[in-house]
C-alpha positions, 0 to 999 in steps of 0.5 A: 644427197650426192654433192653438186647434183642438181636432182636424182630420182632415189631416195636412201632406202627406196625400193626399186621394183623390176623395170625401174631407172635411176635418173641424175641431173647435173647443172652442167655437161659431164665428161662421158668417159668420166660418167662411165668411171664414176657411176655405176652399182658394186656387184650389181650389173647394169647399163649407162646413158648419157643424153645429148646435153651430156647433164642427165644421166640414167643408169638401168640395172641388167634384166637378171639383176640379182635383187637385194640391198646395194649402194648406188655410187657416184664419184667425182665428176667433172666438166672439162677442168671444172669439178661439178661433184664430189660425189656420194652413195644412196643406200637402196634395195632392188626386188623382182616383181611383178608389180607395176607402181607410178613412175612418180611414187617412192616404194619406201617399204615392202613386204612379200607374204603368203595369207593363210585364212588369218594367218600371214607369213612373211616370204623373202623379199630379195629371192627371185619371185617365187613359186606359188600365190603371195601378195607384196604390200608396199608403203609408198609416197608421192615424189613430189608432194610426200603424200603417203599412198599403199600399194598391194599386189598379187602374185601375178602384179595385179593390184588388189585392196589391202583393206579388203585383204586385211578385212578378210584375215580379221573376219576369218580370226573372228570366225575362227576364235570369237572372243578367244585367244588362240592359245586357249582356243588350241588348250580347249582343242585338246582339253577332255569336257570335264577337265578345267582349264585357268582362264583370265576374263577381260570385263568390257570397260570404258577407256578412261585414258586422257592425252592430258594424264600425265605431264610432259614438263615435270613430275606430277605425283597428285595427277598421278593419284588422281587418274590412279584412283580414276582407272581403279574406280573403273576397275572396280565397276567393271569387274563387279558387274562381271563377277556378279553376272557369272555368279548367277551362272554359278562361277566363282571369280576372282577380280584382279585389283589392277586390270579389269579381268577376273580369273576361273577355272572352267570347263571347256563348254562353260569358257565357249558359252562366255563369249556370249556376255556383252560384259565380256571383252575376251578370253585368254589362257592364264597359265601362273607358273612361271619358268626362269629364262637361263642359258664384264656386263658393266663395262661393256655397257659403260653403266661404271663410267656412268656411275663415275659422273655420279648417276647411281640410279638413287630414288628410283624404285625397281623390282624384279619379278620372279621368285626371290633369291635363294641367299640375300648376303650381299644383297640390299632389298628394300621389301619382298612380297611373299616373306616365305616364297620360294627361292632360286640361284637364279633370282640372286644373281638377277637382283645382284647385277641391278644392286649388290653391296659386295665390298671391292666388286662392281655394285650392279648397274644401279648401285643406289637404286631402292630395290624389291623383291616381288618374289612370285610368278603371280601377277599379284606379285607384279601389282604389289610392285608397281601399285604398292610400292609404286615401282617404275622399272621392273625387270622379268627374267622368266616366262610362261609356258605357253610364250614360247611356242606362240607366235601371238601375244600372251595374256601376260602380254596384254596385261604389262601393255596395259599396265604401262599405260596407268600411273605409275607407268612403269618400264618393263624389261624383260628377257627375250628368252634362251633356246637352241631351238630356231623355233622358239619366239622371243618369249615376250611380245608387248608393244609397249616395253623391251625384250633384251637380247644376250651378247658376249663380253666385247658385244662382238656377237650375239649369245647363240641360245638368245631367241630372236624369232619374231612374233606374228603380225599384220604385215610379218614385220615386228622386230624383237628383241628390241636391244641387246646386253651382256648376258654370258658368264655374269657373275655377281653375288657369289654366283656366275651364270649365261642367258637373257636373264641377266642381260635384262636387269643390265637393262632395267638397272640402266633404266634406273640410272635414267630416271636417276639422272631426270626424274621426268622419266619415271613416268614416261617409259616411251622416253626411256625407250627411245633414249636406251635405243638411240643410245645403242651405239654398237651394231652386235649382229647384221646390219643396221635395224632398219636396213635389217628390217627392209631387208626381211633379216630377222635380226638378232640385236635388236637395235644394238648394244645397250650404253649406259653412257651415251644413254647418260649423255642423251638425257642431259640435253632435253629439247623442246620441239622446234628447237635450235639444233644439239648433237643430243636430245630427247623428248616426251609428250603427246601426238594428237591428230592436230600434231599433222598435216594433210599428208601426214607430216608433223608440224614441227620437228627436231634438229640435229647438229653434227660436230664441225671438228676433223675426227669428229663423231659422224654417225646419227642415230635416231629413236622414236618410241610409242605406245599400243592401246588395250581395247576392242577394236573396230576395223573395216567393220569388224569388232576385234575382241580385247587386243592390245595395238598400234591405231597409228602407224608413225615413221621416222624421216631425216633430212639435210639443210637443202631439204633432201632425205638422208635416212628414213624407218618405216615398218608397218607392225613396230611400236618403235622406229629407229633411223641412222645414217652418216652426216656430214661434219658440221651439217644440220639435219631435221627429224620429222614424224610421219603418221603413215596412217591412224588417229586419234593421240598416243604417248610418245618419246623420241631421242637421237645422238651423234657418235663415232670420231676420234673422241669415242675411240680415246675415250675421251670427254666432249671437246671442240678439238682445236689443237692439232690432232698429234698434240692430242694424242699425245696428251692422251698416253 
């Protein structure tokens, strides 16, 4: 971490707490006068000592040191004539609190939250400690060992249990909604007792999900339609039972042919008395209606150089999602599902930036892509899409009412979670959503797909209407939207427009091109996932994601700018696990509990390889993706009615060759983690996986590159660059 000291008790991205000391070791004496010039904190006061042998050196931040994020410094030091270190900086974060944690414990992440009966709002973790009753949740670790250890405080700094906390909010969310979901319970709330009100009924149903469903090494399309017509017999049992079970009660259903629900429309009294049907897992609000998400895309996201290495996307099956496009001149779609569905501008232009055959204008990001059009809000529509024409990314560019003003997952939510998890396992893309209003939440919230933020032409800045405010969740610390694309003033197809609708085809187009270029990846979006996030190369707003993350910044990029061509790169390199070290890689598979160790470490890894060459790229990145399970949960022994969640909590750490931790993400609530640091030229790192907690097995994609240098701002191809850097430049005017 810093050159030629022999130990220093921070870790990059610690959390010290009030009270807490860095401590340094070096192999020989420094020089005193040297210590005080080299050591220290930018903008944050603090104190220095050096001991008697003159080789361990503590630094102690002021009492009214103001908490927030800051880099602990250490330039050369020195040993009379001899130089000992070269020096170095640790990324962490100071917070004022109360708590007290063991000298020998690492404070990797921490929360500060006010617990409202079920409800949890996150408070800001570097404001000095404030007023009233809060409790502060810390993911910690041993120093020494790494074993994983959660700590959980009151406001006074009194420790208390985080099960017991958490248990307590769960018992007090049954309480209050038994199988409902609060969107509907707060429609029932107002709703008169005659009127009827849409609703979508999850059957109870076995999970029939296997590790073993789909192949990590090669397409398998007879597995496919073998566990495809595994989960449809399912189906099709679960919901015939519950429809016939409500039609004794009199109440017309109808089935879903894709999830086990069934829809009515019912008076309030009848939706309450459902609950108490053991075929019955819960009760959501279904709302049909749909609402379009509006406010030098392919250059900015790089998908036309992609398009010049020959990668155009053919083969792979996409569809958009909402109503059809109001003209289909320019436009090449490969089927509709409804010949006489209703129209809209907008619907052209999201088809057009994914596929237009305009002559002498960029084709869309997928220019040889088989494009449909499941042209209805319906979920029917979505079905038709992904079950008949076995679509593998689909894009959405509207939501539902409700979606807005919610801080919790939809119905429609649930069900995409759900679908991504059964044959043909689709990608899903989807518009986060436009609003002048702080207020408003990124309109889609699933575990297991993207929510696109809008950026200008330079992804220079993110699109002031792009809704970025974070969902709710068990430790207030979900992070959407996930990435960000160019949606201002897209123009295809004879028409121009501004919004998140039409940076989300950006993204699913780019999608496309993946799953173009290894078709592997039609299967596992976990894959496509963590390839589009690790390829991300710009930083549109705020800091990186994880500090922004650590931090409590609500930010509003998600993990940066899409790029179609680093993207590109990462999916020629596929690497096994344990694996010789590339300066890109990706790979999918399965995570079981044999996959760790006792202390929650992966017994194998990735390794990353950073160029050698002067000018060469320097900035890792790293991406790891999984999925949420849809079931009923039981926790701390309360039965959670159908949910869509996280039963692991995975990390992500990165270390040097000497075995030193260099860069880490661990957020409590996110189905992703993204890492990123910068190396040293012609380093080794290692990528493990941390399950902070959980069991059992889920899906997984992990993926990670190297950029920056002197090639990236040329633009030029990947060189080992022996010749001498002004004969570069100049062979490249």
């Amino acid at each position: 971490m810093i050159a030629g000291v022999e130990s220093i008790n921070l870790v990059p991205d610690e959390i010290l707490l009030t009270g807490a000391k860095v401590v340094m070791q070096t192999s020989e004496p420094v020089d005193r006068e040297r210590v005080e010039r080299a050591v220290g904190v930018r903008g944050l006061a603090g104190t220095l000592q050096v001991s008697r042998d003159r080789k361990r050196v503590t630094w102690t931040p002021s009492d009214d040191a103001t908490p927030g994020s800051y880099e602990f410094a250490v330039d050369e030091l020195t040993s009379g004539d001899k130089r000992i270190s070269t020096g170095g900086r640790i990324r962490f974060g100071l917070v004022r609190t109360a708590a007290r944690v063991p000298a020998n414990v690492v404070v990797e992440s921490m929360t500060r939250v006010r617990v409202d009966r079920w409800q949890v709002q996150r408070m800001p973790l570097f404001d000095d400690r404030p007023q009233g009753k809060y409790i502060e949740l810390m993911k910690a670790s041993d120093r020494k060992t790494g074993k994983p250890r959660t700590f959980a405080f009151d406001s006074s700094g009194e420790r208390i249990d985080p099960d017991a906390m958490m248990a307590e909010i769960l018992s007090a969310r049954v309480k209050r909604f038994g199988k409902l979901d609060e969107d509907l319970d707060r429609v029932l709330r107002r709703a008169s007792d005659d009127e009827k009100v849409s609703v979508a009924i999850w059957a109870q149903t076995d999970d029939v999900l296997d590790p073993g469903d789909k192949s990590p090494d090669a397409p398998d399309d007879s597995r496919a339609k073998s566990v495809g017509d595994r989960v449809t017999a399912a189906v099709r049992e679960a919901t015939g039972a519950l429809r016939e079970d409500l039609s004794k009660q009199g109440i017309e259903a109808r089935a879903d042919e894709l999830a086990p629900v069934v829809y009515a429309r019912l008076d309030k009294a009848s939706i309450r008395r459902l609950q108490e049907n053991p075929r019955i897992a819960g009760v959501f609000l279904y709302d049909p209606r749909g609402f379009d998400d509006l406010d030098d895309s392919m250059a900015i996201s790089n998908s036309d150089d992609v398009h010049a290495l020959g990668a155009r996307g053919r083969g792979i099956r996409v569809a958009v999602w909402e109503r059809g496009p109001d003209s289909t001149t320019n436009l090449a779609i490969a089927g509709t599902y409804d010949a006489s569905g209703a129209m809209s501008t907008h619907s052209r232009l999201v088809h057009g930036v994914i596929r237009n055959t305009q002559t002498n204008n960029p084709n869309g990001h997928a220019p040889g892509c088989t494009l449909f059009s499941a042209n209805s809000y319906d979920l029917d529509a979505l079905r038709w899409a992904v079950v008949d024409q076995r679509c593998t990314v689909i894009n959405q560019s509207f939501h539902r009412d409700d979606e807005q003003t919610s801080s919790g997952m939809s119905f429609d939510d649930i069900y995409k979670d759900w679908l991504v998890l059964r044959p043909p396992y689709p990608t899903i893309v989807q518009a986060a959503g436009n609003s002048d209003d702080d207020n408003e939440y990124v309109n889609h919230k699933g575990f297991n797909s993207l929510a696109v933020a809008n950026h200008n032409d330079d992804a220079s800045a993110i699109s002031s209407t792009s809704v970025f405010r974070n969902p709710a969740s068990s430790h207030d610390d979900r992070e959407l939207p996930e990435i960000g694309a160019n949606g201002t003033g897209v123009a295809a197809v004879g028409t121009s427009d501004s919004g998140t609708s039409f940076a989300s085809p950006a993204v699913a187009g780019i999608a496309a091109l993946l799953q173009g270029e290894d078709t592997l990846l039609r299967s596992w979006p976990e894959g496509c996932r963590a390839i589009l996030l690790a390829g991300a190369t710009r930083n549109v707003s705020d800091a990186t994601w994880w500090s922004d993350v650590a931090s409590g910044v609500d930010a509003s990029d998600g993990s940066g700018a899409v790029n179609a061509l680093e993207s590109h790169r990462i999916v020629q390199e596929r690497r096994s696990r344990n694996s010789a070290a590339t300066r890109r890689g990706w790979d999918v598979g399965v995570l079981d509990d044999d996959d760790f160790d006792r202390v929650g470490d992966s017994d194998f890894t990735y390794r990353v390889l950073v160029p050698a060459w002067i000018l060469g790229p320097r900035h890792v990145k790293v991406a790891l993706a999984w999925d949420s399970k849809v079931k009923e949960f039981s926790l701390f022994g309360i039965t959670i009615p159908i949910a869509s969640a996280l039963e692991q909590d995975l990390d992500l750490k990165v270390y040097d060759s000497n075995g030193s931790l260099v860069a880490q993400s661990q957020s409590w609530d996110n189905s992703y983690e993204v890492a990123e640091f910068d190396a040293r030229r012609g380093e080794e790192y290692t990528i493990r996986i941390r399950r902070y907690s959980g069991t059992g097995w889920t899906w997984y994609g992990i993926a990670w590159t190297v950029t920056g240098g002197i090639r990236d701002l040329l633009g030029l191809q990947d060189v080992i660059f022996e010749q001498p850097i002004t004969e570069l430049l100049e062979d490249n005017d």
